[in-house]
C-alpha positions in Angstrom: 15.0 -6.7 1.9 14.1 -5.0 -1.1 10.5 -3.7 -2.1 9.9 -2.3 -5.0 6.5 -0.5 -6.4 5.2 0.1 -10.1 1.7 0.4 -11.7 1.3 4.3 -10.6 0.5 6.9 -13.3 -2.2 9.7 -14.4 -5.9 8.8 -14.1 -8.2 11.1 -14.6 -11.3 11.4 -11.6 -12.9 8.2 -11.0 -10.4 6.4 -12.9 -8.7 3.6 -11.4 -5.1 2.0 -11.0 -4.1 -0.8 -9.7 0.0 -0.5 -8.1 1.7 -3.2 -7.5 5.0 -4.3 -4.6 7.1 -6.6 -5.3 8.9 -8.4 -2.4 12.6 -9.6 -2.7 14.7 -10.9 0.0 12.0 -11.1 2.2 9.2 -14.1 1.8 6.0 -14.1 3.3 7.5 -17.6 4.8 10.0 -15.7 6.4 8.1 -14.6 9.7 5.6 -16.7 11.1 3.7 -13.1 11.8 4.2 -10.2 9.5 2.4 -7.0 8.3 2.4 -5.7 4.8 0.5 -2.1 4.2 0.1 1.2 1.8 1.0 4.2 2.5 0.8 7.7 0.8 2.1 10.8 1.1 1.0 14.2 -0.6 3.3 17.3 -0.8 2.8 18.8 2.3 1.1 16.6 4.2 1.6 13.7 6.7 2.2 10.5 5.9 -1.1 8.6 6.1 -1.7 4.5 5.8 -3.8 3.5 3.1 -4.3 -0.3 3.9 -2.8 -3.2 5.4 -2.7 -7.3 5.7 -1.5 -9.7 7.9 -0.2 -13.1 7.2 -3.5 -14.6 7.8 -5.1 -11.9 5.5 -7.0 -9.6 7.9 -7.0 -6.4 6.6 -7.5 -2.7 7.7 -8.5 0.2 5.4 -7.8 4.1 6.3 -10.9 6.0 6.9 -11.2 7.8 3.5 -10.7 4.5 1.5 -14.7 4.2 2.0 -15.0 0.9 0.1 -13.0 2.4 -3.4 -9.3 0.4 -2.3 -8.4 -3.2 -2.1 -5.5 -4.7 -1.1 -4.7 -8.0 -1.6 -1.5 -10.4 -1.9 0.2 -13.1 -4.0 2.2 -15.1 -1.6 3.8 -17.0 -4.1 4.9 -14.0 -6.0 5.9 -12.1 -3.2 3.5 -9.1 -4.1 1.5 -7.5 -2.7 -1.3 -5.0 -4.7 -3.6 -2.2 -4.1 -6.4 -1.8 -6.8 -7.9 1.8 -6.7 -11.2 2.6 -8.0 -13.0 5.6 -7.7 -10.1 7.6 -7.3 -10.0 11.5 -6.7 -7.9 14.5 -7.0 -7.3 14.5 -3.2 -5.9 11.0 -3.9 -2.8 12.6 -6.2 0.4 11.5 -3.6 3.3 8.9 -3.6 2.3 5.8 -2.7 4.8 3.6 -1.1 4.5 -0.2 0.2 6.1 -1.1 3.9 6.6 -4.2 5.7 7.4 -5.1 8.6 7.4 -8.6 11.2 4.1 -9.2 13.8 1.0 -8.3 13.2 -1.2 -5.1 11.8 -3.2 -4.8 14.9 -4.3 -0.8 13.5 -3.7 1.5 10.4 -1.4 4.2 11.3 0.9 6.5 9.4 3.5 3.5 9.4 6.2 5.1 11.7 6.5 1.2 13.1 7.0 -0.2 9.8 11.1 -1.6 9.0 10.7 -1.7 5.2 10.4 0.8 2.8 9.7 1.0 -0.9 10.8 4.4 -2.9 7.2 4.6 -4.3 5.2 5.3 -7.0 3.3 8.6 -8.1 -0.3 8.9 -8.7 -2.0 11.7 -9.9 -5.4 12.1 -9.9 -7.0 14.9 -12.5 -10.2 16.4 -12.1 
């Protein structure tokens, strides 16, 4: 299972970007319960989850997304996207995608997730 991110960059404060995950190997058909979910990671800080959906699309947001993040999916393009609006300095980090089989059920720092992506920076300028 491969997952691979693109679509970070440098915004400048209250900018948005919208990253993207692309899912090979690994089909949302493939488990009849699974979890996809954003995470981030700043230098120096913990690992924190940004967002995450279930197979039948429920979906959690961390506490400091306030309404500014949405995640959503293509299930027949295997990807899975995070549109950020309203973003901030404080949201400058790595932001990786993650999946793993069974359901969400919270938003965690992801230490339960089997699937990894390498990530993609953004950088927020004030």
């Amino acid at each position: 299972v491969q997952l691979v991110e693109s679509g970070g960059g440098s915004v400048q404060a209250g900018g948005s970007l919208r990253v993207s995950c692309i899912a090979s190997g690994y089909t949302y058909n493939t488990y009849s319960r699974y979890c996809m979910g954003w995470f981030r990671q700043a230098p120096g800080k913990e690992r924190e989850g940004v967002a995450n959906i279930d197979r039948i699309g429920a979906i959690r947001y961390g506490e400091f997304v306030k309404g500014r993040f949405t995640i959503s999916q293509d299930n027949a393009k295997n990807t899975l996207y995070l549109q950020m609006n309203s973003l901030k300095p404080e949201d400058t980090a790595m932001y990786h995608c993650a999946a793993r089989p069974g359901d969400c059920n919270y938003i965690g720092p992801g230490n339960e997730y089997t699937y990894w992506g390498q990530g993609t920076q953004v950088t927020v300028s004030s």
